[in-house]
N, C-alpha and C positions, 0 to 999 in steps of 0.2 A: 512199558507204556506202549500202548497203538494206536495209533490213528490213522482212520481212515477219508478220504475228498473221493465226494464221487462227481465223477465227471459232468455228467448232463448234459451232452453232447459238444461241451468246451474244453477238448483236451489241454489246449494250453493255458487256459486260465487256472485249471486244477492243479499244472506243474508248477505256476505262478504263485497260486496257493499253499503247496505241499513246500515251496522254498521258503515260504515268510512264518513258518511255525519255526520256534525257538523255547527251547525248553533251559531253565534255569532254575541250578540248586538254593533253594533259600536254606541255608546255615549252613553246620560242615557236618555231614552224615557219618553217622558211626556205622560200622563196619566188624561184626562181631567174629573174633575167629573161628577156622571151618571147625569140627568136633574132631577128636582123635579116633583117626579109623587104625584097629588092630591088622597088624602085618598078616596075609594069610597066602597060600598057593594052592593051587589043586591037589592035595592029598589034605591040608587043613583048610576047609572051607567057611566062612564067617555064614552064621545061623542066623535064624528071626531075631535075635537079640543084636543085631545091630543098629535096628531101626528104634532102642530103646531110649 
């Protein structure tokens, strides 16, 4: 997430601003696990097939 306050020539009210956003998770977010990356080193190198 980004958000941007552009100032307008009121610096402090935009630091005013940028303190009173509040972001909040509604449920409980799943979280899928990372894929399995095959072990490799510089003499075995993982190919375009990783990205499969």
């Amino acid at each position: 997430m980004l958000g941007r306050v552009e100032i307008k020539g009121d610096p402090q009210g935009a630091v005013q601003l940028q303190h009173a956003f509040k972001a909040t998770a509604l449920g409980r977010p799943l979280i899928s696990p990372p894929p399995a990356i095959p072990m490799f080193d510089n003499n075995d190198l993982i190919g375009a097939d990783i990205f499969r």
